[in-house]
DRENPA-3360 file (N, C-alpha, C; in nm, 2 decimals, always signed):
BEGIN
1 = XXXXXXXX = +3.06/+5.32/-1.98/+2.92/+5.26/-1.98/+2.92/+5.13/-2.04 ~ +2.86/+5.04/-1.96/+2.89/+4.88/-2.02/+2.75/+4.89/-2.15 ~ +2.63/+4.93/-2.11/+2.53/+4.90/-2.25/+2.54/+4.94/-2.35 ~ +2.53/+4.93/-2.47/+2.58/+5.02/-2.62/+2.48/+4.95/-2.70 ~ +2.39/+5.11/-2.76/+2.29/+4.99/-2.83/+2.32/+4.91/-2.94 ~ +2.23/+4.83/-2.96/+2.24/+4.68/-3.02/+2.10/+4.65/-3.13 ~ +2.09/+4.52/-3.16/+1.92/+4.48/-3.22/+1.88/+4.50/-3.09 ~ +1.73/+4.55/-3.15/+1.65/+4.56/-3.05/+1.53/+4.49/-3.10;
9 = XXXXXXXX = +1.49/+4.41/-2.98/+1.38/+4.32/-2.98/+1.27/+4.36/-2.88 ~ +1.16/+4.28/-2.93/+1.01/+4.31/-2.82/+1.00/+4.19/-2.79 ~ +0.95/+4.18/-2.71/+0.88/+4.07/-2.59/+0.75/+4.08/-2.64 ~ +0.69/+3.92/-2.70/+0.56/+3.92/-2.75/+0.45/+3.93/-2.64 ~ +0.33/+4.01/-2.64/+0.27/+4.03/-2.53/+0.11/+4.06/-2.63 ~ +0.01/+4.00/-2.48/-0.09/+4.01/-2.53/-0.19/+4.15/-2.58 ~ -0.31/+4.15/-2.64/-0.39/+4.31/-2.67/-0.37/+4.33/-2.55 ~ -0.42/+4.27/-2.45/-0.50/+4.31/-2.33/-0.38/+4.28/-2.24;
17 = XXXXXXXX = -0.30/+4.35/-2.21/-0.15/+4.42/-2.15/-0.11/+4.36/-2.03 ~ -0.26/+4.39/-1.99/-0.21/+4.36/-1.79/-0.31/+4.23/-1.74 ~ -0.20/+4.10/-1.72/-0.24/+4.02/-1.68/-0.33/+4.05/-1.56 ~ -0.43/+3.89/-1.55/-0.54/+3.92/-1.42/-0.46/+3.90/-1.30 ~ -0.56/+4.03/-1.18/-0.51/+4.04/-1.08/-0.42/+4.11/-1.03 ~ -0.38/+4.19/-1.18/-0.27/+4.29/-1.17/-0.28/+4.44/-1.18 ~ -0.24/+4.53/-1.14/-0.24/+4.67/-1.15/-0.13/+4.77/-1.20 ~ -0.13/+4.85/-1.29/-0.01/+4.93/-1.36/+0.06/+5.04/-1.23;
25 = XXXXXXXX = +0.17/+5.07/-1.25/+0.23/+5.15/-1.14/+0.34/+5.22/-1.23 ~ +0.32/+5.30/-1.20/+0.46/+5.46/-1.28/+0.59/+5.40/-1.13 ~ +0.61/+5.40/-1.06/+0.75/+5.38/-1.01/+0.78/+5.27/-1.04 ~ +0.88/+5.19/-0.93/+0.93/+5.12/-0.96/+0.97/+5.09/-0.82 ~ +0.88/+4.98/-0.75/+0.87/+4.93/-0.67/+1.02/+4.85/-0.63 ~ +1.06/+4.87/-0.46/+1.20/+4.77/-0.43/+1.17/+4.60/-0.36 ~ +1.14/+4.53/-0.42/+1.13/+4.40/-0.34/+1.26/+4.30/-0.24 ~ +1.30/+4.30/-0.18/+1.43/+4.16/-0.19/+1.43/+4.12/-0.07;
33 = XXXXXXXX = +1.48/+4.02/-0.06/+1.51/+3.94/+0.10/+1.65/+4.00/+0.16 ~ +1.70/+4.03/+0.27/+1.80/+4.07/+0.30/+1.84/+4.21/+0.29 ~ +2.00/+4.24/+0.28/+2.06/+4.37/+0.25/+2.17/+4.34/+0.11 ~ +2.08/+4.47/+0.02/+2.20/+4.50/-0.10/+2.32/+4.46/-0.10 ~ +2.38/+4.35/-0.19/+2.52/+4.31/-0.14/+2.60/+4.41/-0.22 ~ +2.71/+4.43/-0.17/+2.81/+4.59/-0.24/+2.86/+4.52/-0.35 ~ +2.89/+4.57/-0.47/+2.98/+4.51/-0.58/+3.10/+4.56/-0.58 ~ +3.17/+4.45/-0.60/+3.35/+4.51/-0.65/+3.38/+4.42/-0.76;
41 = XXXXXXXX = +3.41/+4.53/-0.83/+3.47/+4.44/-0.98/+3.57/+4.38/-0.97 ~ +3.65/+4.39/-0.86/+3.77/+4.33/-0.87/+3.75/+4.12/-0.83 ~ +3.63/+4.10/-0.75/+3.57/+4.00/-0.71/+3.46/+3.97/-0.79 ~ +3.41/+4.03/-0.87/+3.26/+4.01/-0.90/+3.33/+3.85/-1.01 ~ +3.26/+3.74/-0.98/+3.19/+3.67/-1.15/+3.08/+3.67/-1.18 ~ +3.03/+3.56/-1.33/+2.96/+3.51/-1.34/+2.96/+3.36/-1.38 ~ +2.96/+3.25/-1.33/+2.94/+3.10/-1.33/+2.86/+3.05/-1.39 ~ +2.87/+3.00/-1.53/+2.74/+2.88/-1.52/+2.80/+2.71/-1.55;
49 = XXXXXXXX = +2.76/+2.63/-1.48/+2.84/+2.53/-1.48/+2.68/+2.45/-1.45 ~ +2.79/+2.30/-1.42/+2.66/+2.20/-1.43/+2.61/+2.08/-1.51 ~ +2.53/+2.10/-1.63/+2.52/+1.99/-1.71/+2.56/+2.07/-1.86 ~ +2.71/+2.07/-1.86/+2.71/+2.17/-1.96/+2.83/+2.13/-2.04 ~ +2.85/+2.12/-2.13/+3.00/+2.06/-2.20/+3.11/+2.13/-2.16 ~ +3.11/+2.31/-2.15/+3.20/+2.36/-2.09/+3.14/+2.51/-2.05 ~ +3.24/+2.45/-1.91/+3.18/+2.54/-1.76/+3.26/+2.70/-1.82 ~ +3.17/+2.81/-1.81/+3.22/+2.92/-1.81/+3.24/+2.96/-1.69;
57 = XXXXXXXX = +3.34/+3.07/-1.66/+3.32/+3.19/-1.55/+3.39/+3.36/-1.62 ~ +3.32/+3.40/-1.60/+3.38/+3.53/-1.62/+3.41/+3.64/-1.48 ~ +3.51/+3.68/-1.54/+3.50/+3.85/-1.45/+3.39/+3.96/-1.50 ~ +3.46/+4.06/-1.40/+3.34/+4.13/-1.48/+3.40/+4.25/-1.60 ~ +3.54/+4.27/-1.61/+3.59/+4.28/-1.71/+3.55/+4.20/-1.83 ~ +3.55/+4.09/-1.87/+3.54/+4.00/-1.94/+3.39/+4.01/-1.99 ~ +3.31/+4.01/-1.89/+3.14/+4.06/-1.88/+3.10/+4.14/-1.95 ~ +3.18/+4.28/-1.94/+3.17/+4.42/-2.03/+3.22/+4.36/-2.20;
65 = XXXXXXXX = +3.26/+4.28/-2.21/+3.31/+4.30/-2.37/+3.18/+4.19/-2.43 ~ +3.10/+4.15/-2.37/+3.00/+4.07/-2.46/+2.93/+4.09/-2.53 ~ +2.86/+4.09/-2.67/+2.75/+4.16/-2.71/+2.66/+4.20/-2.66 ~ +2.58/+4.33/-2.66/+2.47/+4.38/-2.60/+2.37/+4.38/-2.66 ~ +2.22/+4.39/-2.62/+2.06/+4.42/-2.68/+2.01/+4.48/-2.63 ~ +1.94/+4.51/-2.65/+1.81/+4.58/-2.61/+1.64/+4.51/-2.60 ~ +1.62/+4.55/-2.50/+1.46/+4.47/-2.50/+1.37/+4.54/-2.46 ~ +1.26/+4.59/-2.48/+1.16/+4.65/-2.42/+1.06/+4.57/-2.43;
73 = XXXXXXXX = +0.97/+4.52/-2.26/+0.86/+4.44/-2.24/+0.80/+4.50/-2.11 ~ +0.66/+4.45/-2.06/+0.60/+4.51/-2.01/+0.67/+4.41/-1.87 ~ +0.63/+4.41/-1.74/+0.70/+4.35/-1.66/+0.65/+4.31/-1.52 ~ +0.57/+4.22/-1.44/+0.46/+4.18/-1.35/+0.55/+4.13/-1.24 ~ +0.52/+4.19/-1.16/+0.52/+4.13/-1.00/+0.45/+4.02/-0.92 ~ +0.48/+3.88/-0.84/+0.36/+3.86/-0.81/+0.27/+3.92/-0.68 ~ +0.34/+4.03/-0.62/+0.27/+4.11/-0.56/+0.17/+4.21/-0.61 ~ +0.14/+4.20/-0.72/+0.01/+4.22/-0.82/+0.04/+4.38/-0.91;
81 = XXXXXXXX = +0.14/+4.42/-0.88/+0.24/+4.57/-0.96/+0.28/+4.54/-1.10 ~ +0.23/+4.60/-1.22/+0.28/+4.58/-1.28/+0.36/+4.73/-1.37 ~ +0.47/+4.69/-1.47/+0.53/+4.83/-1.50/+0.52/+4.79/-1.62 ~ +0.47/+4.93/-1.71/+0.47/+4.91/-1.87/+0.59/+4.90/-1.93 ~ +0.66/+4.91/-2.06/+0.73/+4.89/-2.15/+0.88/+5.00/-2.09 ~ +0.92/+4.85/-1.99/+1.04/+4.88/-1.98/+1.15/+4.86/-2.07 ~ +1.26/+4.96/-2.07/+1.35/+4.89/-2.18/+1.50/+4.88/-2.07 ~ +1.54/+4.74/-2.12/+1.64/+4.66/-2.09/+1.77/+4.67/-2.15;
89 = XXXXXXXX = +1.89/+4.68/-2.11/+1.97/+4.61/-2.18/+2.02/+4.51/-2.12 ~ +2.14/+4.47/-2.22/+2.23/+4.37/-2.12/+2.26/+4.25/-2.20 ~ +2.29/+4.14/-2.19/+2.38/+4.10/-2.26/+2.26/+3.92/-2.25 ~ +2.21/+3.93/-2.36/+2.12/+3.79/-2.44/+2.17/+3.65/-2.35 ~ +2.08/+3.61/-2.29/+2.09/+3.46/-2.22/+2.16/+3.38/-2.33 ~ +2.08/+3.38/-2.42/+2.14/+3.24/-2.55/+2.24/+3.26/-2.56 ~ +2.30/+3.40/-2.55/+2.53/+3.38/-2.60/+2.53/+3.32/-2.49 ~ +2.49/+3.36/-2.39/+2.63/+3.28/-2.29/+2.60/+3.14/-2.29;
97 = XXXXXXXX = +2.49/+3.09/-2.26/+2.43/+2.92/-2.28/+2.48/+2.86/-2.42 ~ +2.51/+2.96/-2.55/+2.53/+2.91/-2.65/+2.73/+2.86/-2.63 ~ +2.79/+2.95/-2.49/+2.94/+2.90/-2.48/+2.92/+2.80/-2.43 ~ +2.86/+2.79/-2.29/+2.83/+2.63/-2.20/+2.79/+2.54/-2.26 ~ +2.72/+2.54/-2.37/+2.64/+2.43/-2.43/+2.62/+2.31/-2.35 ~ +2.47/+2.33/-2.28/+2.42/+2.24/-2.22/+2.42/+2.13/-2.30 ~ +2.40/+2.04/-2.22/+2.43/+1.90/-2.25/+2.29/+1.82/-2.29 ~ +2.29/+1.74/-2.38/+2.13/+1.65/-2.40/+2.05/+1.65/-2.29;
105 = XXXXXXXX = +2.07/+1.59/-2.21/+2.04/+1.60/-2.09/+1.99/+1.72/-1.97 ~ +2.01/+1.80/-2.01/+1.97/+1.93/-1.97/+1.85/+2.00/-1.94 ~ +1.80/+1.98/-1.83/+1.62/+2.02/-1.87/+1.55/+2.21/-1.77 ~ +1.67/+2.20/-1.70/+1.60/+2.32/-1.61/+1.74/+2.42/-1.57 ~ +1.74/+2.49/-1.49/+1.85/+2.55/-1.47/+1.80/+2.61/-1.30 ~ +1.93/+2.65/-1.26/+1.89/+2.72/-1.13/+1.98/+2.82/-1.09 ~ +1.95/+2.97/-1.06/+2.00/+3.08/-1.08/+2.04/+3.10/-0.91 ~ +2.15/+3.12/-0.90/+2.21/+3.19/-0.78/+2.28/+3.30/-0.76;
113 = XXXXXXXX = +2.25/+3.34/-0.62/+2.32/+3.50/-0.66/+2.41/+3.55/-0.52 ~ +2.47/+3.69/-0.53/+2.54/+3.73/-0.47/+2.48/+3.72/-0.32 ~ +2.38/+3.79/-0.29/+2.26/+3.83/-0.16/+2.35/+3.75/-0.05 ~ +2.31/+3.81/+0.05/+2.33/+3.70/+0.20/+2.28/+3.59/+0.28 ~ +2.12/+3.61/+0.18/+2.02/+3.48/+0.25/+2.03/+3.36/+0.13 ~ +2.13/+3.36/+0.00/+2.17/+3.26/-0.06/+2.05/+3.23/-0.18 ~ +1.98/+3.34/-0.21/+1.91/+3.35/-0.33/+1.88/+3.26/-0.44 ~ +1.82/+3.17/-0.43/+1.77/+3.10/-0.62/+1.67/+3.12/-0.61;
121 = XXXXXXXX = +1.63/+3.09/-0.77/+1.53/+3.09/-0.78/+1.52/+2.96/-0.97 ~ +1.46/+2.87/-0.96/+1.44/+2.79/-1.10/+1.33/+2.79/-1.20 ~ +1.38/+2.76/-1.31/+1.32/+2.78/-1.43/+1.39/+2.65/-1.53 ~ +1.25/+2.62/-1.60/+1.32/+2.53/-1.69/+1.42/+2.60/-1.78 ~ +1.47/+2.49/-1.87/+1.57/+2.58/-1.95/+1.51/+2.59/-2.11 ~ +1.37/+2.54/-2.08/+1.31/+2.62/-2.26/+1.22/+2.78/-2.21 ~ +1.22/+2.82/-2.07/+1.21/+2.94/-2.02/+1.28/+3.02/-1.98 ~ +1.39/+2.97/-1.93/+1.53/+3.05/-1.95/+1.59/+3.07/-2.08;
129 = XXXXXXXX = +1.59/+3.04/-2.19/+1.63/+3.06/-2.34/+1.59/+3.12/-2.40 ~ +1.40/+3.17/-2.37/+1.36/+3.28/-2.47/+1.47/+3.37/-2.52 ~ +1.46/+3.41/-2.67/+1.59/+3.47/-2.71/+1.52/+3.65/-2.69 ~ +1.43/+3.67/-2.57/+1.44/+3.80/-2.50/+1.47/+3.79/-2.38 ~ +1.51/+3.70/-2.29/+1.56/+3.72/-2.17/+1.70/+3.78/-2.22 ~ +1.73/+3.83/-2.10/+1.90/+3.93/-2.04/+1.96/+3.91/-1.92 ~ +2.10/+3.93/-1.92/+2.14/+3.95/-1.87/+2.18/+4.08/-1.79 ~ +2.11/+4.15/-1.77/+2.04/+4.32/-1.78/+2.13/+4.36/-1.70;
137 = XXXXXXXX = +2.20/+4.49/-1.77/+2.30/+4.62/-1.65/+2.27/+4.73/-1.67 ~ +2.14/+4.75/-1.78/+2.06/+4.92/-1.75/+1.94/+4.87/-1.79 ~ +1.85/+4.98/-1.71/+1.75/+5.00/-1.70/+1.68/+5.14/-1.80 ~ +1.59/+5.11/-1.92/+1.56/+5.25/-1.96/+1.70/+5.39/-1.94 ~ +1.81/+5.28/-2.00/+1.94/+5.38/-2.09/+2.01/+5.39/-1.93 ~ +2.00/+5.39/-1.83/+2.06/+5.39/-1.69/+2.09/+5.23/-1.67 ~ +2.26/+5.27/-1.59/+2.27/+5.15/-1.52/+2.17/+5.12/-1.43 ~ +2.21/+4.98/-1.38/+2.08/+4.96/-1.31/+2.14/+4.98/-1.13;
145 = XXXXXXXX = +2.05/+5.06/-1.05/+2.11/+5.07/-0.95/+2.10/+4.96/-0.81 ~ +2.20/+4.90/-0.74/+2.21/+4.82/-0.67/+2.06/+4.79/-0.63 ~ +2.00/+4.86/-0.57/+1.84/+4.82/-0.51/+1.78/+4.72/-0.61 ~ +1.79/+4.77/-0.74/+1.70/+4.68/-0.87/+1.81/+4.58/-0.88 ~ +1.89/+4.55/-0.83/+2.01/+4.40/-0.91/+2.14/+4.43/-0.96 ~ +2.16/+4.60/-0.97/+2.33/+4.64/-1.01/+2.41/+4.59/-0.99 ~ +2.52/+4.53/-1.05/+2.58/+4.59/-1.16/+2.46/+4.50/-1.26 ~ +2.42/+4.39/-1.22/+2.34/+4.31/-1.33/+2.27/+4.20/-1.28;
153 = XXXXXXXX = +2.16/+4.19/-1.34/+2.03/+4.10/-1.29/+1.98/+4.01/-1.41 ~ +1.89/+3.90/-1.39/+1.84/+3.84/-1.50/+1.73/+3.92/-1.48 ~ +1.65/+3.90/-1.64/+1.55/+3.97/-1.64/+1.43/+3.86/-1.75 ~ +1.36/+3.80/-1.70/+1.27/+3.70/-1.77/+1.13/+3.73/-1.80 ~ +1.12/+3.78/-1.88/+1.00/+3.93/-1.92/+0.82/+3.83/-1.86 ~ +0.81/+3.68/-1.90/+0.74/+3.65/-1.91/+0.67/+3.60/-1.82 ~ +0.74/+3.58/-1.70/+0.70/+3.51/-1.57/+0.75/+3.61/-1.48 ~ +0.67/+3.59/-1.36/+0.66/+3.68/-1.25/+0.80/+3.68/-1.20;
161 = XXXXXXXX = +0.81/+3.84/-1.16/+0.95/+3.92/-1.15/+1.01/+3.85/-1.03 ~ +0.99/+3.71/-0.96/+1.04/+3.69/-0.87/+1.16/+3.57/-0.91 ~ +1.15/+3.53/-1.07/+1.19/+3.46/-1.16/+1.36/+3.51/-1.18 ~ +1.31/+3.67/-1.19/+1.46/+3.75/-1.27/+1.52/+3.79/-1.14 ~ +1.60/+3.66/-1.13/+1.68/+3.71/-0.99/+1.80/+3.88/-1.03 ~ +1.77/+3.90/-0.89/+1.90/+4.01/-0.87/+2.00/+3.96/-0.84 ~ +2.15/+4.05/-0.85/+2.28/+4.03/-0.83/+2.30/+3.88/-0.84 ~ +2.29/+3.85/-1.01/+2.33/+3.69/-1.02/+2.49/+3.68/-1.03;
169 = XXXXXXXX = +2.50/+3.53/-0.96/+2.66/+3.54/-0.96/+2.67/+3.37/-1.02 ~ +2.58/+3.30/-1.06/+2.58/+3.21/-1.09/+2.44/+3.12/-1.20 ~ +2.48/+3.03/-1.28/+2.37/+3.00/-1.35/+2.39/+2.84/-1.35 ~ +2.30/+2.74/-1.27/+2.35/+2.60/-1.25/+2.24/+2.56/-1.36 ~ +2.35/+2.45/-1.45/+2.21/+2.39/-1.56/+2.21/+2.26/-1.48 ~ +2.06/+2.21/-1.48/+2.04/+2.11/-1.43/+1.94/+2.00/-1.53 ~ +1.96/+1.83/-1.46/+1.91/+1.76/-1.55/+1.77/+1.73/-1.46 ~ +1.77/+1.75/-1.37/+1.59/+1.76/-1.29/+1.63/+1.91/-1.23;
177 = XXXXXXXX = +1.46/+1.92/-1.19/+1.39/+2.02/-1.13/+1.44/+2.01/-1.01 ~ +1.46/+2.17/-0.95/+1.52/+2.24/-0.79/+1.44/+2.35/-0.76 ~ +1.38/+2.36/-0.64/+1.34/+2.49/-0.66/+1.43/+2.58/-0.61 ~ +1.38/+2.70/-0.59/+1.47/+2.81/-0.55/+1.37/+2.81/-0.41 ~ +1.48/+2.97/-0.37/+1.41/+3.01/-0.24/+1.28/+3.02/-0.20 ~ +1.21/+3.09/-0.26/+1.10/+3.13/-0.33/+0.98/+3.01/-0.36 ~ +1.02/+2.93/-0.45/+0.94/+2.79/-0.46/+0.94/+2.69/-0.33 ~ +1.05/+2.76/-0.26/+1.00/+2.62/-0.14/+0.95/+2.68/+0.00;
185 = XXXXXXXX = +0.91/+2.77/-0.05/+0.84/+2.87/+0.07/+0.71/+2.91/+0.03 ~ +0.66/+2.86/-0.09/+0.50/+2.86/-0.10/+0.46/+2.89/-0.23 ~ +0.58/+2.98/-0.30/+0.54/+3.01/-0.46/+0.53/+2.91/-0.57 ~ +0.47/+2.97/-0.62/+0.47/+2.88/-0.77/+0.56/+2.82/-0.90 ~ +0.60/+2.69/-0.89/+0.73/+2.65/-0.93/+0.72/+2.72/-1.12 ~ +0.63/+2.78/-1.16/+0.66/+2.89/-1.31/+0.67/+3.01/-1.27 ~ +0.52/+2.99/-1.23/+0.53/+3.19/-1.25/+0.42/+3.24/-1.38 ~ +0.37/+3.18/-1.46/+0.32/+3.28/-1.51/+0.18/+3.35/-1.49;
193 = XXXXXXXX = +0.21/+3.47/-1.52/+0.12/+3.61/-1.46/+0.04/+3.60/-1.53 ~ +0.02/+3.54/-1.67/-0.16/+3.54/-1.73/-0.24/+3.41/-1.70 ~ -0.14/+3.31/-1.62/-0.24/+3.19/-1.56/-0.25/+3.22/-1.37 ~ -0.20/+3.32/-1.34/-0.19/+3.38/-1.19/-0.13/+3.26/-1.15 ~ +0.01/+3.17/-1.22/+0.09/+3.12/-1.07/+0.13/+3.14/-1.01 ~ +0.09/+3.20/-0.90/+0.14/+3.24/-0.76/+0.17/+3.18/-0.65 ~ +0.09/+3.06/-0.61/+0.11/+3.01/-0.51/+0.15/+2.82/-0.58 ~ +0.22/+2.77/-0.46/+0.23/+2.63/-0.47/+0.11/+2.54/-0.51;
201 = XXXXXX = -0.01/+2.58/-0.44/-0.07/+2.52/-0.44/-0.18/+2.47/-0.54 ~ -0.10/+2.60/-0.59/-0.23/+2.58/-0.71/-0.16/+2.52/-0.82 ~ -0.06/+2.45/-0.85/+0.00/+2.32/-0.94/-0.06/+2.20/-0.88 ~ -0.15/+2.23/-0.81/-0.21/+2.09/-0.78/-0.33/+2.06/-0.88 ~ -0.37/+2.17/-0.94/-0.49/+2.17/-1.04/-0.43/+2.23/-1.19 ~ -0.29/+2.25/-1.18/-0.25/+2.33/-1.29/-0.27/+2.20/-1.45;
% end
């Protein structure tokens, strides 16, 4: 079992729980573009390279020995679903950015993944750092199963779930803004669920 509990942290969240426009849901809805890509450890990495003093990669041996956490936060779709106090594990964004050590220069990052239709999705890199995002490989004490992002997904508690890519195989830091799949097909270049970014077009009045 790769998770082993750790500190455990909360994701600061408001009284009033469930952002506008949103609805609570007991399952756990399956969203993605394409078909589940299969994992083999024997191939699997993870990359982050870019504007960074030094480029990591790991295996996924390598993967399993990192420190682990725990997170429990509540968690929004922008298809308007939201799930209460999920708990996360998986391995703290800040270690591994703290090996790369982005560079002065460094303002955004852009997440890529295993998938077939060539998956990103961007975020700056003072929203990628919250020291409660993860590197997530269980879900509520379970690995996480391929449909949700298995062996391991990002998970970015604060902006809309289309942020925390699945099956990441890569983490590009960048010195400008890129969007991802998602942002250049109509979404909104944040995401966050208590200002309803959802669409592009509404950064026109943001």
């Amino acid at each position: 079992m790769l998770w082993r509990p750790g500190q455990k942290k909360r994701a600061k969240r408001s009284p009033d729980r469930l952002p506008p426009g949103q609805r609570w849901v007991r399952g756990w809805p399956v969203l993605h573009e394409g078909t589940v890509p299969k994992f083999d450890p024997q191939t699997w990495t993870l990359r982050i390279f870019g504007a960074v003093e030094n480029e990591v990669t790991l295996d996924w041996a390598q993967f399993q020995t990192l420190p682990q956490t725990t997170v429990t936060a509540d968690w929004h779709c922008v298809t308007t679903w939201s799930r209460k106090d999920n708990q996360w594990g998986g391995v703290p964004v800040t270690h591994l950015l703290a090996q790369a050590r982005p560079t002065r220069a460094a303002a955004h990052v852009l997440i890529h993944c295993f998938d077939e239709v060539g998956y990103t999705t961007n975020l700056s890199l003072d929203d990628f750092l919250r020291p409660e995002n993860l590197f997530a490989t269980h879900h509520n004490n379970t690995p996480l199963p391929p449909k949700h992002g298995g062996p391991m997904r990002l998970v970015v508690h604060h902006l809309y779930a289309w942020k925390s890519a699945k099956w990441v195989s890569g983490v590009e830091i960048l010195t400008e803004d890129s969007r991802g799949y998602w942002e250049e097909r109509g979404y909104h270049n944040r995401a966050d669920p208590w200002l309803e970014e959802r669409y592009s077009y509404q950064e026109e009045r943001d």
